[in-house]
N, CA, C and O atoms as CSV, one atom per row, in Angstrom:
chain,resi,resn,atom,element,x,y,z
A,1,UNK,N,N,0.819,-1.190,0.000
A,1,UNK,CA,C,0.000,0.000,0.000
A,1,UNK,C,C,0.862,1.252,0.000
A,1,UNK,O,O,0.226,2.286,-0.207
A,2,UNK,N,N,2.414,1.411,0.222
A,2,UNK,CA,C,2.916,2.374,0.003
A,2,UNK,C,C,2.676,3.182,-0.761
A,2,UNK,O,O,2.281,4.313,-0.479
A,3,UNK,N,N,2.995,2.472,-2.556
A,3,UNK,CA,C,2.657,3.051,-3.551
A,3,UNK,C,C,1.202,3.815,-3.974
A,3,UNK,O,O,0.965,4.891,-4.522
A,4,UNK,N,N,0.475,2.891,-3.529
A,4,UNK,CA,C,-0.881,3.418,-3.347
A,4,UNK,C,C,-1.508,4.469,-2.979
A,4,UNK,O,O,-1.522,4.671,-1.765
A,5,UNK,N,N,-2.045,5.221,-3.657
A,5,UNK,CA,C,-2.740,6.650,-2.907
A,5,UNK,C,C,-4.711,6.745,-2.722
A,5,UNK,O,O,-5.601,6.297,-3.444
A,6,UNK,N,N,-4.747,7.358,-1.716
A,6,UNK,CA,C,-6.145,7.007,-1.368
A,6,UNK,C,C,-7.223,7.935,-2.336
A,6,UNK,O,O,-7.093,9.156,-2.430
A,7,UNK,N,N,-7.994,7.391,-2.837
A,7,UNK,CA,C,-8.785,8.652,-3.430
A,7,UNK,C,C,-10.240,8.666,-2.610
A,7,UNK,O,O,-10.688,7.642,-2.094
A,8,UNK,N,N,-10.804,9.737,-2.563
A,8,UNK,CA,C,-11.984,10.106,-2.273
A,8,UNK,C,C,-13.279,9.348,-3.319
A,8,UNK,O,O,-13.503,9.321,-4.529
A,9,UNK,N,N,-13.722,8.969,-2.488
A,9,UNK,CA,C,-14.982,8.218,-3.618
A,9,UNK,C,C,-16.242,9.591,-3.219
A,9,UNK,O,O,-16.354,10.545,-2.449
A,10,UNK,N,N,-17.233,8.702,-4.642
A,10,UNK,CA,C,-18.322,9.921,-3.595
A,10,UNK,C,C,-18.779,9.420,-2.548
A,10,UNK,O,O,-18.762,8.246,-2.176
A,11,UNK,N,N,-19.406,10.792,-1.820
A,11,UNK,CA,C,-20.375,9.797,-0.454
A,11,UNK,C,C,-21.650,9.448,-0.912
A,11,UNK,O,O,-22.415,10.028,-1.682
A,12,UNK,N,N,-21.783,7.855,0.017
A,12,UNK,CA,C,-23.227,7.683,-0.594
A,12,UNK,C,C,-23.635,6.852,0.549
A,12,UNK,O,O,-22.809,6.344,1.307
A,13,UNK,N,N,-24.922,6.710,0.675
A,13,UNK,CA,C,-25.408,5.153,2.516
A,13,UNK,C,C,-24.605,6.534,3.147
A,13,UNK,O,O,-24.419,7.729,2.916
A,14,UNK,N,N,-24.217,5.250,4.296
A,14,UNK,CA,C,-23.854,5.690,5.609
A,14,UNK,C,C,-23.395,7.078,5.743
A,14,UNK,O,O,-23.664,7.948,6.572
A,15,UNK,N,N,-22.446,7.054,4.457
A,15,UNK,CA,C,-21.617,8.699,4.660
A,15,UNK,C,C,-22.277,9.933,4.462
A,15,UNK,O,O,-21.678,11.006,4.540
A,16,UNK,N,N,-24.043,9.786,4.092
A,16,UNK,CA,C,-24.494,11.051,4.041
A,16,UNK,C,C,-24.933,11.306,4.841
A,16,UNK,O,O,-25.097,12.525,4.887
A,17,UNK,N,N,-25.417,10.619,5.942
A,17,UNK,CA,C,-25.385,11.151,7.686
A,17,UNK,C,C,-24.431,12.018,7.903
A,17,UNK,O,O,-24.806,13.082,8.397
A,18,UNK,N,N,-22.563,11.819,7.545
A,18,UNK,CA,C,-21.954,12.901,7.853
A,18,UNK,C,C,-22.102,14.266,7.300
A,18,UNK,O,O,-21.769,15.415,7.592
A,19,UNK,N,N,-22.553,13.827,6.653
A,19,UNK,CA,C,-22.724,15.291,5.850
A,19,UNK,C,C,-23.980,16.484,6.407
A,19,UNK,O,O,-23.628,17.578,6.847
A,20,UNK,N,N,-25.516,16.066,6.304
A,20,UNK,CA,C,-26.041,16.685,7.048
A,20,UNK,C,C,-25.989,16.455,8.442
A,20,UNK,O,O,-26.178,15.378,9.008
A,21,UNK,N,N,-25.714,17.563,8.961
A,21,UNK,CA,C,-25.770,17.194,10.838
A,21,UNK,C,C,-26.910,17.610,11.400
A,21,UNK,O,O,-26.803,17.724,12.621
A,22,UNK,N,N,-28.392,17.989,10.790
A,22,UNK,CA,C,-29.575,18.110,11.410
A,22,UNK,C,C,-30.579,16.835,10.802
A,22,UNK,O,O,-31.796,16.917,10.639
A,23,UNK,N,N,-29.610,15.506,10.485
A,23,UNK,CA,C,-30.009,14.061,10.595
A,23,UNK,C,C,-29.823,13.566,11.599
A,23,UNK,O,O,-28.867,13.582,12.375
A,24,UNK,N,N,-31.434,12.771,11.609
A,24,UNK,CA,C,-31.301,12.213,13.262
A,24,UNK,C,C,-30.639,10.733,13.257
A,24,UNK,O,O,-30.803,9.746,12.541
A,25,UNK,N,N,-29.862,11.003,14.317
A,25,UNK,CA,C,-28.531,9.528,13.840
A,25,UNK,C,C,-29.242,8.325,13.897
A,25,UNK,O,O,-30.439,8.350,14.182
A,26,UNK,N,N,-28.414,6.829,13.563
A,26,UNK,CA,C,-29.692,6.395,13.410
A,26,UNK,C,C,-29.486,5.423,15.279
A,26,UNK,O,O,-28.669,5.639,16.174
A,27,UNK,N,N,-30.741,4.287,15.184
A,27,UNK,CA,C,-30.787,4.076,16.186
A,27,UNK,C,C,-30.315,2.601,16.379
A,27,UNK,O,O,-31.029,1.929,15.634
A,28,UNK,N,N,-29.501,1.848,16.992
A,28,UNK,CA,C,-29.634,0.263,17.213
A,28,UNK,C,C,-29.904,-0.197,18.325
A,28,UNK,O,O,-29.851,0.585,19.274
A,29,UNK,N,N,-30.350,-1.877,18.609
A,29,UNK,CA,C,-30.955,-2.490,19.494
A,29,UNK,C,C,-29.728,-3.290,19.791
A,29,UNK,O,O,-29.359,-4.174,19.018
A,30,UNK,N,N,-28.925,-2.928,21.168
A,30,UNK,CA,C,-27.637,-3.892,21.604
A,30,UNK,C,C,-28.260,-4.787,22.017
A,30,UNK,O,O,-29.252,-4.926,22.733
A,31,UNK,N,N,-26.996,-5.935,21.044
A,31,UNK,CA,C,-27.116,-7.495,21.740
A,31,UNK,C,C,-27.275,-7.597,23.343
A,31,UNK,O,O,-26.754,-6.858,24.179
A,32,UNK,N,N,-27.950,-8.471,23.515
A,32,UNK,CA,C,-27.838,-8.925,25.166
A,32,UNK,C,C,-27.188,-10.502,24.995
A,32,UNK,O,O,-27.071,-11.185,23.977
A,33,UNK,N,N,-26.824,-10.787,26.378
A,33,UNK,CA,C,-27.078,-12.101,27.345
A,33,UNK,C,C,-27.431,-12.031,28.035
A,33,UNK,O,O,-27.101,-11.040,28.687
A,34,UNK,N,N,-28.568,-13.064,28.708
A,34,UNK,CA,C,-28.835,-12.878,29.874
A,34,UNK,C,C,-28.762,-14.159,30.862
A,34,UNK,O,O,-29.590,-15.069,30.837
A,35,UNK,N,N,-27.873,-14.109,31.560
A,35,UNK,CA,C,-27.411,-15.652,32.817
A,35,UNK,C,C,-28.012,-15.310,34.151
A,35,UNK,O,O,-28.107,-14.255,34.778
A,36,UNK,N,N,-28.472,-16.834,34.433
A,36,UNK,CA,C,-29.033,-16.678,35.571
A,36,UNK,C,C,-28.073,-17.466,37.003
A,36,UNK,O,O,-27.592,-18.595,37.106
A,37,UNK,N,N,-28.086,-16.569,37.729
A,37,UNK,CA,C,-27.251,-17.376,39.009
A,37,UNK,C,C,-27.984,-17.838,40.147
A,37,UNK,O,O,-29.193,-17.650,40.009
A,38,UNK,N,N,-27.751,-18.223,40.914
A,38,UNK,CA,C,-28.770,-18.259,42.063
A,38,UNK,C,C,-29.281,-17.649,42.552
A,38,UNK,O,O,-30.489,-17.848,42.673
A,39,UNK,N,N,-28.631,-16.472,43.163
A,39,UNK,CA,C,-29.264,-15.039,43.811
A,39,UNK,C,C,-29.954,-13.800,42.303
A,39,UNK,O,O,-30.845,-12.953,42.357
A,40,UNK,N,N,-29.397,-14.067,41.571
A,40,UNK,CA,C,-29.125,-13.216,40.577
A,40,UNK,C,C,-29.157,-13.457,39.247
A,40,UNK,O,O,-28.861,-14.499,38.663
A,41,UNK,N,N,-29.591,-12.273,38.736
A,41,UNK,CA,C,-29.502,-12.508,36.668
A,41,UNK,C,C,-28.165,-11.355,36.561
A,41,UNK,O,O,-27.647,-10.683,37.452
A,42,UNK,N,N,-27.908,-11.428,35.317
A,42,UNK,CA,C,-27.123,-10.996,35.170
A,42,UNK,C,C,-27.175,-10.770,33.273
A,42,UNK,O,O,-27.156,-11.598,32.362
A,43,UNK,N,N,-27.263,-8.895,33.282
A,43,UNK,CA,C,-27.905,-8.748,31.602
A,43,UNK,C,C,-25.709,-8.158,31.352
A,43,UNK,O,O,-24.814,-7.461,31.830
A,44,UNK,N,N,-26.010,-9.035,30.375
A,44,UNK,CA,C,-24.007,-7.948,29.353
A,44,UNK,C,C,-25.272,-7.482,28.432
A,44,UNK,O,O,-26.274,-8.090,28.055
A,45,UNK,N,N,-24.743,-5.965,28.197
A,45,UNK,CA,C,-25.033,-5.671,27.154
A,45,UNK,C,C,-23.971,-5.126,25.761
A,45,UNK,O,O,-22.813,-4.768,25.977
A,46,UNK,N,N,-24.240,-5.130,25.133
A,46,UNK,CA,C,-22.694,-4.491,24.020
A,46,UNK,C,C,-23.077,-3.480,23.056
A,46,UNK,O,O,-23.523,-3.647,21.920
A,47,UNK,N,N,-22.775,-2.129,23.840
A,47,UNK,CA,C,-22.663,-0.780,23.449
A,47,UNK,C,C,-21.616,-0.366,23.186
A,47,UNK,O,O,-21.094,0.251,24.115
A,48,UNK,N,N,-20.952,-0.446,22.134
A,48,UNK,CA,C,-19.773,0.153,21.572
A,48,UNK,C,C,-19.563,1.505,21.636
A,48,UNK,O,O,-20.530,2.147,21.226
A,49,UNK,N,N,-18.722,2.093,21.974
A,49,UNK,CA,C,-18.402,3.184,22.047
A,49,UNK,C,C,-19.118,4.165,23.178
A,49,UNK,O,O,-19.036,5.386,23.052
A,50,UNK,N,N,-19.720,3.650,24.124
A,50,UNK,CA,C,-20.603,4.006,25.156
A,50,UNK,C,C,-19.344,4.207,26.727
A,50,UNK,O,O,-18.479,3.401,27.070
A,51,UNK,N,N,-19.634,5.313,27.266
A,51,UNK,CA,C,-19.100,5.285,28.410
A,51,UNK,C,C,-20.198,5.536,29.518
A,51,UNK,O,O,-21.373,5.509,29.154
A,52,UNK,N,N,-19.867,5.806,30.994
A,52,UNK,CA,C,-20.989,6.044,31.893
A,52,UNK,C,C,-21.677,7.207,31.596
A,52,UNK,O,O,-22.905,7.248,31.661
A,53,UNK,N,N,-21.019,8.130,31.286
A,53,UNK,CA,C,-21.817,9.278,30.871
A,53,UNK,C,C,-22.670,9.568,29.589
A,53,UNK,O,O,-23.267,10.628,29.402
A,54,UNK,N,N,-22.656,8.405,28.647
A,54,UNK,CA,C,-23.267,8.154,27.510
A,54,UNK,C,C,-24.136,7.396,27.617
A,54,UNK,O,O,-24.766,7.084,26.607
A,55,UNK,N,N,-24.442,6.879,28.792
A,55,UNK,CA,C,-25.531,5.583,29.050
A,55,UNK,C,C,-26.636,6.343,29.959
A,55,UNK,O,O,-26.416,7.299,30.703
A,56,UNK,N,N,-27.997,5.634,29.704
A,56,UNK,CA,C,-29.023,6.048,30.503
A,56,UNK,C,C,-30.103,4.704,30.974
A,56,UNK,O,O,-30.922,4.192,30.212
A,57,UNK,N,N,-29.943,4.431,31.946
A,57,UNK,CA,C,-31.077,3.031,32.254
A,57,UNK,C,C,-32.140,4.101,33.383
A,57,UNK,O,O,-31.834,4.999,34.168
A,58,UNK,N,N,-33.528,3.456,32.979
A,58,UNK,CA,C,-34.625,4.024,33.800
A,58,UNK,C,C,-35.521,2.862,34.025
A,58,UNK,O,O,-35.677,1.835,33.365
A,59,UNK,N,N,-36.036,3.255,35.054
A,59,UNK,CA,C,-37.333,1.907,35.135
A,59,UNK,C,C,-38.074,2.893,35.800
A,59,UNK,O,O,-37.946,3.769,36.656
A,60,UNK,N,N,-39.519,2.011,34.494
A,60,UNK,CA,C,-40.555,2.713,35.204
A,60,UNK,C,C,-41.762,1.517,34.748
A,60,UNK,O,O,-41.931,1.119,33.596
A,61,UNK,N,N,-42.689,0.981,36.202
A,61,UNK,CA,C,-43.679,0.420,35.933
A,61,UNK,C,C,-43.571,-1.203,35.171
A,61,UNK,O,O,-44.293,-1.801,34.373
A,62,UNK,N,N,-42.122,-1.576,35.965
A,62,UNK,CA,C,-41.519,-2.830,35.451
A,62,UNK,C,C,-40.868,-2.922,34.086
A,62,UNK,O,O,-40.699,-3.943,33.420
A,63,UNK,N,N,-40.547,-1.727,33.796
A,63,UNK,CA,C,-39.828,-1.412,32.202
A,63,UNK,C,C,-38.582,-1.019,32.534
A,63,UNK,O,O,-38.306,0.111,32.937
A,64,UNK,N,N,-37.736,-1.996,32.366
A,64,UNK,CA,C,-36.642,-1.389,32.572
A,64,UNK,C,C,-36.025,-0.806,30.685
A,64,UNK,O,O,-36.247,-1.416,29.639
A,65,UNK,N,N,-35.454,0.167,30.810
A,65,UNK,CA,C,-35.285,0.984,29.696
A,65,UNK,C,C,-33.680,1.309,29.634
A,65,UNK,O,O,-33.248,2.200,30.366
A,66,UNK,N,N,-32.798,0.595,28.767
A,66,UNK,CA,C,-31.422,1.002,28.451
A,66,UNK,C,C,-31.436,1.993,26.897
A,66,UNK,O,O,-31.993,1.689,25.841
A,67,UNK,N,N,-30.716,3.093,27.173
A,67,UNK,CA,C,-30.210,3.804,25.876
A,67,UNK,C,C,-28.990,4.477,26.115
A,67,UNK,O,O,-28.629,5.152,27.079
A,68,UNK,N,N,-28.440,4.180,25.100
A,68,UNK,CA,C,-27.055,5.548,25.252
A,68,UNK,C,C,-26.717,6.295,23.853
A,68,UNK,O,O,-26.901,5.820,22.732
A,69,UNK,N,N,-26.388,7.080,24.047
A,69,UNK,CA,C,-26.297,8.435,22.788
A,69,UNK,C,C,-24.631,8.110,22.368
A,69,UNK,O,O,-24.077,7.854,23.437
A,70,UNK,N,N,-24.027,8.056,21.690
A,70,UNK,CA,C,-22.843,7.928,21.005
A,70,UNK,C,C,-22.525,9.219,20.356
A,70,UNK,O,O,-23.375,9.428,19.490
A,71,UNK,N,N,-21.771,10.043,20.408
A,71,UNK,CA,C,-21.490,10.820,19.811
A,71,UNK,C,C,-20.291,9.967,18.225
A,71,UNK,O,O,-19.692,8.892,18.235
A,72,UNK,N,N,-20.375,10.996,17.140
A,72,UNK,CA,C,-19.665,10.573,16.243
A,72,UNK,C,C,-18.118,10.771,16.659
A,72,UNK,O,O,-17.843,11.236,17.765
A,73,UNK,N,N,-17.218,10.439,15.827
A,73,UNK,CA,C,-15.586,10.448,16.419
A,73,UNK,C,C,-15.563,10.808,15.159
A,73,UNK,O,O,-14.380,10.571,14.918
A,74,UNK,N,N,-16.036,11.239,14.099
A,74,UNK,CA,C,-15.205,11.547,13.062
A,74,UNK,C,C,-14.306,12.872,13.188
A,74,UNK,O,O,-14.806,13.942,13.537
A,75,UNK,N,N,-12.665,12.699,12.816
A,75,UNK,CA,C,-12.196,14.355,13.453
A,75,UNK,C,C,-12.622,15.229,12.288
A,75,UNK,O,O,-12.882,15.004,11.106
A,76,UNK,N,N,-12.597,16.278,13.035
A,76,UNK,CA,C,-13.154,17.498,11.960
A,76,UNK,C,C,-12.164,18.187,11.070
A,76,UNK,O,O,-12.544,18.974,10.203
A,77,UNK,N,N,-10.783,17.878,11.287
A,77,UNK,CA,C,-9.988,18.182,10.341
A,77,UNK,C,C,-9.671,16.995,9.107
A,77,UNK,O,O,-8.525,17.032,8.658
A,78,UNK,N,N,-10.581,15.977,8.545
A,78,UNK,CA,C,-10.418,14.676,7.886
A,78,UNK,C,C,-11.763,14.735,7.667
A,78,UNK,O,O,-12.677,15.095,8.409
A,79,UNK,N,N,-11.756,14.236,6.274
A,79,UNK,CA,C,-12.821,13.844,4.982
A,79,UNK,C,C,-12.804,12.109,5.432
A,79,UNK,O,O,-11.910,11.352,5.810
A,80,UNK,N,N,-14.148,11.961,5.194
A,80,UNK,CA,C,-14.477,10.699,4.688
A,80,UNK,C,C,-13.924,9.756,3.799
A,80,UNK,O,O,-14.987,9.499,3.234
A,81,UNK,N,N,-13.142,9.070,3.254
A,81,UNK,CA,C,-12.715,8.211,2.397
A,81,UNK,C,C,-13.476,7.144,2.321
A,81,UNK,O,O,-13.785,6.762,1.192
A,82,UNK,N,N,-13.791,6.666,3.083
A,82,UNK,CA,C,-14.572,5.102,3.009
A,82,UNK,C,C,-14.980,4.711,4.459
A,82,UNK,O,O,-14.159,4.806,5.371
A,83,UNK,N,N,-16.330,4.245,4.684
A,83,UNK,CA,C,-16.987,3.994,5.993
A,83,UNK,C,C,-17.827,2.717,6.282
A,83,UNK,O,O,-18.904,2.356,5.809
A,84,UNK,N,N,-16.806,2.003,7.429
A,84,UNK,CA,C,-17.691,0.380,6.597
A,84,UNK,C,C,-18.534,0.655,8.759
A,84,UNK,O,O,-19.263,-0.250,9.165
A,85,UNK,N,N,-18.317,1.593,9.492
A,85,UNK,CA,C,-19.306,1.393,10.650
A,85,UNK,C,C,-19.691,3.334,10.876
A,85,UNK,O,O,-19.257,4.485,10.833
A,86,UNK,N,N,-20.514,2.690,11.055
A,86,UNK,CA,C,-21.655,3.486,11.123
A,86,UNK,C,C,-21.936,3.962,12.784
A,86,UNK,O,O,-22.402,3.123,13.555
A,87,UNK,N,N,-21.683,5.082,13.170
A,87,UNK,CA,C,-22.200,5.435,14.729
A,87,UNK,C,C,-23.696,5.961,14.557
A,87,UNK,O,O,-24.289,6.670,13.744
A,88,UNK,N,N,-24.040,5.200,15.829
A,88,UNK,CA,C,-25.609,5.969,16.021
A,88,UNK,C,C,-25.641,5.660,17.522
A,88,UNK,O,O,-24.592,5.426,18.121
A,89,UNK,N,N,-27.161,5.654,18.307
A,89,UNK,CA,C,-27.570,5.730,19.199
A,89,UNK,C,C,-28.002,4.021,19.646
A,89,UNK,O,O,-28.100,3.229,18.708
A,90,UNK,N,N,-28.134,3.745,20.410
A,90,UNK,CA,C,-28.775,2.249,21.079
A,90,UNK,C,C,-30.026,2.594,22.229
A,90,UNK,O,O,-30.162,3.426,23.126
A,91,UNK,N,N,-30.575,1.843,21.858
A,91,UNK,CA,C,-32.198,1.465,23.075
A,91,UNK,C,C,-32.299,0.155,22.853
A,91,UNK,O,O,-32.161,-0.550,21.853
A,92,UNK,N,N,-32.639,-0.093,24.273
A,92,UNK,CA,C,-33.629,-1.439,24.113
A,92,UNK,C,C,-34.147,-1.841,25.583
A,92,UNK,O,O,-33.363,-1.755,26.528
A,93,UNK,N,N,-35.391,-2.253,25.762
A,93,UNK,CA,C,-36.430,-2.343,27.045
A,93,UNK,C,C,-36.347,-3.624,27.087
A,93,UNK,O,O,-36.207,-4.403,26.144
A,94,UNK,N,N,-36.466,-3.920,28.612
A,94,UNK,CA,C,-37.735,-5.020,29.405
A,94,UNK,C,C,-38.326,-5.187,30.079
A,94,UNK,O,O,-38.267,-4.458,31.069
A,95,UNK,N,N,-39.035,-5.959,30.043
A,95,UNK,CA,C,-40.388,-6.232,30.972
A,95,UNK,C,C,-39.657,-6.682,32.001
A,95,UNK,O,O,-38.753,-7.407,31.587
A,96,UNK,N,N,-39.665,-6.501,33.729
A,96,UNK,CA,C,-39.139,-7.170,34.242
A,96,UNK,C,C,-40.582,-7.894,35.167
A,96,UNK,O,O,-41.685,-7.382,35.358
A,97,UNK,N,N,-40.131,-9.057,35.549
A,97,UNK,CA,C,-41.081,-9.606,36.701
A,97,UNK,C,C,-40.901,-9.063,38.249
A,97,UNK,O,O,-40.016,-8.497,38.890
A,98,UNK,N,N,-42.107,-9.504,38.469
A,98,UNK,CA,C,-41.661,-9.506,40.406
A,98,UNK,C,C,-40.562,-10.979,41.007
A,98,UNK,O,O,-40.451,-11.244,42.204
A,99,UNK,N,N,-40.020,-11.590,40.153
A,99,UNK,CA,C,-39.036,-12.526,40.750
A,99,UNK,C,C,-37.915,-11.154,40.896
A,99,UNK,O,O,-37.113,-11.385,41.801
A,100,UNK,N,N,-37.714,-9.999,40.324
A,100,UNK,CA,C,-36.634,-9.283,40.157
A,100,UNK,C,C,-36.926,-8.241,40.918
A,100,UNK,O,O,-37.898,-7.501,40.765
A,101,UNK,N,N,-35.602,-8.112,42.244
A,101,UNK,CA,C,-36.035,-6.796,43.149
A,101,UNK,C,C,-35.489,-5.624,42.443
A,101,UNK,O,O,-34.308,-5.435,42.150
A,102,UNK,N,N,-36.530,-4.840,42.199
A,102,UNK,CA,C,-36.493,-3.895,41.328
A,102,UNK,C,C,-35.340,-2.412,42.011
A,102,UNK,O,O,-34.507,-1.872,41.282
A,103,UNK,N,N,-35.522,-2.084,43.201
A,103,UNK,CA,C,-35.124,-1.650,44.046
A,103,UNK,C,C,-33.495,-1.941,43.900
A,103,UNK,O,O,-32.989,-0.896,43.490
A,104,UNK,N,N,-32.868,-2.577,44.012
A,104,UNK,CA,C,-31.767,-2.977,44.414
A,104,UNK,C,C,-30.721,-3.472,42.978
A,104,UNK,O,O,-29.842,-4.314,43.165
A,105,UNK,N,N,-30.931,-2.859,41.595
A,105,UNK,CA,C,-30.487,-3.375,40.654
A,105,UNK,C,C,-29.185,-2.384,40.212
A,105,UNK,O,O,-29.234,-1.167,40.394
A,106,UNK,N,N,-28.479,-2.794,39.847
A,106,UNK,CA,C,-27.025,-2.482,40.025
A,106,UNK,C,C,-26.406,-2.209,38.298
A,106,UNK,O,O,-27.066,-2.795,37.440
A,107,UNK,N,N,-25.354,-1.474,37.859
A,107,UNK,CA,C,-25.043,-1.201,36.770
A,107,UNK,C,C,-23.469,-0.757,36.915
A,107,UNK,O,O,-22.948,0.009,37.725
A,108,UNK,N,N,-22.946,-1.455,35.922
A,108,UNK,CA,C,-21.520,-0.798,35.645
A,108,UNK,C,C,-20.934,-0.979,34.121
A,108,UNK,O,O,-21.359,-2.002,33.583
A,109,UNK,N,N,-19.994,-0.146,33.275
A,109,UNK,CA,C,-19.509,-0.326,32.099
A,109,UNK,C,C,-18.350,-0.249,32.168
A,109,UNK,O,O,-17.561,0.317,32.924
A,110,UNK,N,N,-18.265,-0.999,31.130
A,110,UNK,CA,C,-16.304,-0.959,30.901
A,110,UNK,C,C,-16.014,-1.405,29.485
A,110,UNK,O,O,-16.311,-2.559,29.179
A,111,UNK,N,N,-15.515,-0.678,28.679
A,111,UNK,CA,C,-15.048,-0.850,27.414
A,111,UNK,C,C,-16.489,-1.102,26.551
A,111,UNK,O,O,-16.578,-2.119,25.863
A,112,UNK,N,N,-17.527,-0.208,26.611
A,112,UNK,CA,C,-18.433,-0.435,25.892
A,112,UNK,C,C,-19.443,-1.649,26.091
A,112,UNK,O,O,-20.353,-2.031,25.357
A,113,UNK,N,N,-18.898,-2.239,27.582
A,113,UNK,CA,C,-19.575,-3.689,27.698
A,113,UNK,C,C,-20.689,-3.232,28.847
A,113,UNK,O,O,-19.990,-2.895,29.802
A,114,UNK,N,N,-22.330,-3.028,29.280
A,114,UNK,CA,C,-22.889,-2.895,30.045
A,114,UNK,C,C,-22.992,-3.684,30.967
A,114,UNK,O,O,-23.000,-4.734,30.324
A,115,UNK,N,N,-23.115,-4.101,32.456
A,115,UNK,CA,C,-23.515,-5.560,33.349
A,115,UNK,C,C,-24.439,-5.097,33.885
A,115,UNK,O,O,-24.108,-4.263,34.728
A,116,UNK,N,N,-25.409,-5.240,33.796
A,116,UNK,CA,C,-26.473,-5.124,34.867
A,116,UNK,C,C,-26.670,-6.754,35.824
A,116,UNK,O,O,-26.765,-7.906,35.398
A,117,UNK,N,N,-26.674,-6.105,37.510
A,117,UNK,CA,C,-27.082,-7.051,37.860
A,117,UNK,C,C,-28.270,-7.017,38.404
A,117,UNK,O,O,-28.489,-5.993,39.051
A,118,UNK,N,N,-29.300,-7.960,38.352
A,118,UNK,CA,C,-30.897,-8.002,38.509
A,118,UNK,C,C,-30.860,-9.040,39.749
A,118,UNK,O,O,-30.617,-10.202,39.422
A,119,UNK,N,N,-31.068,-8.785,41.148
A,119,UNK,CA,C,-31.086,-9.321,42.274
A,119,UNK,C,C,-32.294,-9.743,42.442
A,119,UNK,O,O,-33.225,-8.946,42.558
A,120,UNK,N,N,-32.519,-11.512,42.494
A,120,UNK,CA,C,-33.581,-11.906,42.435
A,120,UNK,C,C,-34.215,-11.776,43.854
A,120,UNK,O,O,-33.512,-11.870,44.860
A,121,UNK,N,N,-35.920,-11.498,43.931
A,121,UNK,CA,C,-36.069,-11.210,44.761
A,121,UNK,C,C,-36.801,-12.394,45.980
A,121,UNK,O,O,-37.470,-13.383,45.681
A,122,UNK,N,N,-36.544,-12.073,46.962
A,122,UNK,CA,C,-37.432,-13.217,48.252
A,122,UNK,C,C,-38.852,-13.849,48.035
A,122,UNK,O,O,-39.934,-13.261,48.014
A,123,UNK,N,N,-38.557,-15.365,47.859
A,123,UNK,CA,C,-40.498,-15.411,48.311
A,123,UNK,C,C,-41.172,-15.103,48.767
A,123,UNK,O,O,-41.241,-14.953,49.987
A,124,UNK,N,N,-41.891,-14.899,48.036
A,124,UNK,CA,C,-43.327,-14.000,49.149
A,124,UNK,C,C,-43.744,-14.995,50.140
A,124,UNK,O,O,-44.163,-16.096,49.783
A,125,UNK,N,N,-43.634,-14.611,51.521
A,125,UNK,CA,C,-43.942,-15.164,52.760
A,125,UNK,C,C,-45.343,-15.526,53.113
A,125,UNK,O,O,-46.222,-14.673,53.241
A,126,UNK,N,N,-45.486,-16.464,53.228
A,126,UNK,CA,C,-47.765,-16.781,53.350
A,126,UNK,C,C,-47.693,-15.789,54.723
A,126,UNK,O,O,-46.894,-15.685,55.653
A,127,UNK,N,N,-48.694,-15.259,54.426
A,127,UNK,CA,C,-48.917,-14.855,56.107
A,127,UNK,C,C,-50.753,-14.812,56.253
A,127,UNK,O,O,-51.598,-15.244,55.470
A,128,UNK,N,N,-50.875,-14.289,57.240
A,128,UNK,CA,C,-52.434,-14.624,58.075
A,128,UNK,C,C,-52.903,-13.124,57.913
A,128,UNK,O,O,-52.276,-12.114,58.232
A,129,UNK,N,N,-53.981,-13.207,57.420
A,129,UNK,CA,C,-54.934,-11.837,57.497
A,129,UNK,C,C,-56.202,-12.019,58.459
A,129,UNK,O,O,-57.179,-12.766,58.407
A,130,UNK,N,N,-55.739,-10.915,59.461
A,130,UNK,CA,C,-56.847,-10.979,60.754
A,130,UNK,C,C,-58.167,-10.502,59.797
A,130,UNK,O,O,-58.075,-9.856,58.753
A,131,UNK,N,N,-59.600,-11.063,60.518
A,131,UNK,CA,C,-61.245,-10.733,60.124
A,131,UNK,C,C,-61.499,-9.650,61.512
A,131,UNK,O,O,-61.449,-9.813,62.732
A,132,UNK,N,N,-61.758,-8.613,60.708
A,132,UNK,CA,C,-62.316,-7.842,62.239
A,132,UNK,C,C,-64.018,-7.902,61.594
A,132,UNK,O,O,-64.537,-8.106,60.497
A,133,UNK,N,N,-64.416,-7.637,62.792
A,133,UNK,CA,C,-66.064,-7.481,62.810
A,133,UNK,C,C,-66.964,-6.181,62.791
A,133,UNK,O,O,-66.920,-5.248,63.593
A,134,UNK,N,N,-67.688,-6.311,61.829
A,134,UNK,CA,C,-67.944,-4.671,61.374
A,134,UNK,C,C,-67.566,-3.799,60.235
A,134,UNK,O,O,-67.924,-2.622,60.213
């Protein structure tokens, strides 16, 4: 490739996102796993290019809700030549059950890799409901 010199192709797909920047980036659904341990589940998720401050998990109403915003890395002093990945944004929800204490669910990233841990929760205990009269 020494000899070789790079030429500019036109842009076309992916590379005309760079071009207008009041395009809304696009969006993907990160892979999961999900393992179950005894006490615990345990979701990886794989958000590339995601750090803590790029990530957002919410739960609401047994929905638990992962997204993170990616900003682009293209530098601003360098043209496009050729673009085989594409940055955009990630979401993706679940339903969680009441086996999962919702309360107590835990999150950390590292190298674009999400862990959520989902702390399964206690059997519900039988108990006795007093009859009052009246």
């Amino acid at each position: 490739m020494a000899n070789q010199t790079m030429q500019r192709r036109p842009e076309t797909g992916a590379d005309e996102s760079a071009k207008d920047s009041s395009r809304q980036p696009r969006v993907y659904v990160p892979r999961v796993d999900i393992l179950e341990g005894e006490k615990e589940f345990l979701l990886i998720a794989d958000i590339p290019g995601a750090d803590e401050n790029a990530i957002g998990i919410s739960l609401e109403r047994s929905v638990l809700k992962l997204s993170a915003r990616i900003p682009s890395h293209d530098p601003r002093d360098h043209a496009v030549l050729h673009r085989e990945y594409d940055a955009g944004d990630f979401e993706r929800s679940f339903t969680l059950s009441e086996v999962v204490e919702q309360d107590k669910i835990q999150a950390n990233v590292k190298d674009g890799v999400l862990r959520l841990i989902l702390p399964k929760a206690a059997p519900a205990q039988a108990k006795r409901i007093a009859v009052r009269a009246g």
